[in-house]
MARVOTI-585862 format. One record per residue (C-alpha): residue number from 1; residue in three letters; y, z, x. Coordinates in Angstrom, 1 decimal, decimal comma, always signed. Each point is the difference from the previous one (the first is absolute). Example, Ala and Ser with C-alpha at 12.3 -4.5 7.8 and 13.67 -1.06 7.14 Angstrom:
// MARVOTI-585862
<node 1; "ala"; <-4,5; +7,8; +12,3>>,
<node 2; "ser"; <+3,4; -0,7; +1,4>>,
END
This chain:
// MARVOTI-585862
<node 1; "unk"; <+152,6; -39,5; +32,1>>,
<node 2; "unk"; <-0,8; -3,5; +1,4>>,
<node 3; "unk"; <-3,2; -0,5; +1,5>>,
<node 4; "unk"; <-1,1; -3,6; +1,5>>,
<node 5; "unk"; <-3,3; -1,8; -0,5>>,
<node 6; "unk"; <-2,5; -0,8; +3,0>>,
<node 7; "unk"; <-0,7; -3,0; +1,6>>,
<node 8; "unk"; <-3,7; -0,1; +0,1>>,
<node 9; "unk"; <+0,5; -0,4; +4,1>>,
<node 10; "unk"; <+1,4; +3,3; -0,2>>,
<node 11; "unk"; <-2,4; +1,5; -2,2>>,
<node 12; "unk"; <-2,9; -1,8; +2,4>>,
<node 13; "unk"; <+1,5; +1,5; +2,8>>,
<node 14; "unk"; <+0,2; +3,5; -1,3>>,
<node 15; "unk"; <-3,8; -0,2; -0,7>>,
<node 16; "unk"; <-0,8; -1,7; +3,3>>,
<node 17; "unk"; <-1,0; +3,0; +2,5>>,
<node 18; "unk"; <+2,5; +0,7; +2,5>>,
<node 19; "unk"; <-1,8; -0,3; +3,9>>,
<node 20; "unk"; <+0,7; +1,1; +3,6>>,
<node 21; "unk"; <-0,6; -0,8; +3,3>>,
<node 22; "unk"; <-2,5; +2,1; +2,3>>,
<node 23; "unk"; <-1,2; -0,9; +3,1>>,
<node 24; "unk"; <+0,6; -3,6; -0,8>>,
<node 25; "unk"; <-1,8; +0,3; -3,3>>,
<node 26; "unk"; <+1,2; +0,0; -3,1>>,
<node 27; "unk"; <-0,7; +2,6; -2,9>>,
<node 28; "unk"; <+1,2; +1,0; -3,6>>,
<node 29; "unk"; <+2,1; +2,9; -0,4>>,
<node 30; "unk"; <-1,7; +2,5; -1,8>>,
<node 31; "unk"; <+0,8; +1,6; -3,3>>,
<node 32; "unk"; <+3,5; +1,5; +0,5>>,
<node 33; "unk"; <-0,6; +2,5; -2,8>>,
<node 34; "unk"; <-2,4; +1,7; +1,9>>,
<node 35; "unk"; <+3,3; +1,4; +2,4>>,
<node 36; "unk"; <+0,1; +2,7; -2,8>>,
<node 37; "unk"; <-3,8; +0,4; -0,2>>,
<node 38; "unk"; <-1,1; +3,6; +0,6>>,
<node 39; "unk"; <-3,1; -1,4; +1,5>>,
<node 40; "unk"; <+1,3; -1,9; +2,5>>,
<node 41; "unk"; <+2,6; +2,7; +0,5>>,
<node 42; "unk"; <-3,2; +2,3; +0,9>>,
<node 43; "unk"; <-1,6; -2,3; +2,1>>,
<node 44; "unk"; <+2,8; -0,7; +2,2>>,
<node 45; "unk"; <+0,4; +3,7; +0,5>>,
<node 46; "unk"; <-3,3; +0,8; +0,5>>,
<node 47; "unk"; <+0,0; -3,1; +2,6>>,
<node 48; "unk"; <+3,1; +1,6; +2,1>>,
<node 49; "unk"; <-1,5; +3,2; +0,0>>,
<node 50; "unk"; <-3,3; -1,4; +1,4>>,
<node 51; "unk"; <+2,0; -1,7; +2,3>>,
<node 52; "unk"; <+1,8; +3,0; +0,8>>,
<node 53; "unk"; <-3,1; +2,1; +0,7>>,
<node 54; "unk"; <-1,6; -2,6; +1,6>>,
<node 55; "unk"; <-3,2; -0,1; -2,9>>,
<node 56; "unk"; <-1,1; -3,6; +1,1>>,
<node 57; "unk"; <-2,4; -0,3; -2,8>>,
<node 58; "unk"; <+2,3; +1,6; -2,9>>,
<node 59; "unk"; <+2,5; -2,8; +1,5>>,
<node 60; "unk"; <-2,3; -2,6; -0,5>>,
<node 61; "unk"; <-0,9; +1,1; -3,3>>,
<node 62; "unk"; <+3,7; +0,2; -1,3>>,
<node 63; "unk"; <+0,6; -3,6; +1,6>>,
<node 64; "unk"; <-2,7; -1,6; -2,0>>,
<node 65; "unk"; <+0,2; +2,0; -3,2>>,
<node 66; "unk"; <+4,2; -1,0; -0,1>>,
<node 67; "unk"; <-1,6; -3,6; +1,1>>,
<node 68; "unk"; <-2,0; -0,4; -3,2>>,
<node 69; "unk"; <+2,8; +1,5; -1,9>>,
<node 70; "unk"; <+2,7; -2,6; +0,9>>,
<node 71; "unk"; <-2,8; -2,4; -0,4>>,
<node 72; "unk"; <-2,6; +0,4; -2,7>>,
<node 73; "unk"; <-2,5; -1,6; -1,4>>,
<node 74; "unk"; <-1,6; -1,2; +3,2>>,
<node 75; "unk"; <+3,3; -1,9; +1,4>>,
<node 76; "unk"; <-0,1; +2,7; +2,9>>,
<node 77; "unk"; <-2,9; -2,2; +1,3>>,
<node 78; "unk"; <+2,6; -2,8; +0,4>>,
<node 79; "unk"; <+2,2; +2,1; +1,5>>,
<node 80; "unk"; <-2,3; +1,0; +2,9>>,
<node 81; "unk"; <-1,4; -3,4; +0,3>>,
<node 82; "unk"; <+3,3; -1,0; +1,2>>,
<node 83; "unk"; <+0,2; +2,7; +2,0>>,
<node 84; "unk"; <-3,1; -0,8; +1,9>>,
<node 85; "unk"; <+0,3; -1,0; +3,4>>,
<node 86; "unk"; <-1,4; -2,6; +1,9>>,
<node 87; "unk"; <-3,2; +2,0; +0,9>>,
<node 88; "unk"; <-1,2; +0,5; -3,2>>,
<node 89; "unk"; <+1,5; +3,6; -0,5>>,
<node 90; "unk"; <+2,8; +1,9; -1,7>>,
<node 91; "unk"; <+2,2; +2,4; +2,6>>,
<node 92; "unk"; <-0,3; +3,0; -1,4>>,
<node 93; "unk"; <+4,0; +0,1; +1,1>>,
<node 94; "unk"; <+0,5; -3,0; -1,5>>,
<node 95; "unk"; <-0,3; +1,5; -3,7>>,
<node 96; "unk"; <+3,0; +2,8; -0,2>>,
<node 97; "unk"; <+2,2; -2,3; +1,9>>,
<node 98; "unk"; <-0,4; -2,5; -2,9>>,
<node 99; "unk"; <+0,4; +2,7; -2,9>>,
<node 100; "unk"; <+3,2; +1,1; +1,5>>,
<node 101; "unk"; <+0,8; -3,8; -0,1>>,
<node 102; "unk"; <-1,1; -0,1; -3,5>>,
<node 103; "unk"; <+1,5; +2,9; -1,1>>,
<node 104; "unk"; <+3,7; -1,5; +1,9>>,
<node 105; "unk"; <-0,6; -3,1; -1,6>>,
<node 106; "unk"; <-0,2; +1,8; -4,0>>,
<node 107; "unk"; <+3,3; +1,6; +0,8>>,
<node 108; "unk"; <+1,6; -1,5; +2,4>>,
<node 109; "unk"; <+3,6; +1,3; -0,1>>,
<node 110; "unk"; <-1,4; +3,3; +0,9>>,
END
C-alpha cells in the first residue's frame, strides 16, 4: 500500500475550520462529530417535540442548550453577537433558523 506525504498547505487547510454563510455572515462549521452525538441527537428531539406541542419555553430551552453544544466554551456568545440585529436584540426566531443552518452546513450532503 502506497500512501503519499502532505503538502503542509494541505495539512493547514485540514486544520483551518471550515465556515458558512448565514444571513450575510460568516460562521465556522461546528464539530461534525457531534452528527453522532447522543446529546445532540436528544436535544434535537426534544426541540421538535416542543415544537410539535407548541411548549414555547421547552423550545427555547432546547435551542440554546444545542447552541452551546455546537459552540462551547463561550463561542455561542459569538454566535449570537452576529446574530444581533440592528436594534440591539437577538430574534428569538432568528436562533433555530441558524441551527438548522448550522446543522446543514456539518453535513451538508444530507
Amino acid at each position: 500500500m502506497t500512501t503519499t506525504a502532505k503538502t503542509a498547505k494541505q495539512l493547514a487547510d485540514e486544520r483551518k475550520p471550515a465556515t458558512f454563510d448565514h444571513n450575510g455572515r460568516t460562521f465556522d462549521v461546528p464539530d461534525r462529530k457531534l452528527l453522532q452525538d447522543g446529546e445532540l441527537t436528544g436535544l434535537l428531539l426534544g426541540s421538535q417535540e416542543a415544537e410539535e406541542s407548541g411548549d414555547s419555553r421547552e423550545l427555547t430551552a432546547c435551542i440554546y442548550a444545542i447552541l452551546r453544544l455546537m459552540y462551547p466554551h463561550g463561542a455561542w456568545r459569538g454566535v449570537l453577537a452576529k446574530l444581533r440585529g440592528a436594534d440591539g436584540r437577538v430574534d428569538i426566531n432568528a436562533i433555530p433558523v441558524f441551527v438548522n443552518a448550522a446543522i446543514g452546513a456539518m453535513n451538508p450532503n444530507s
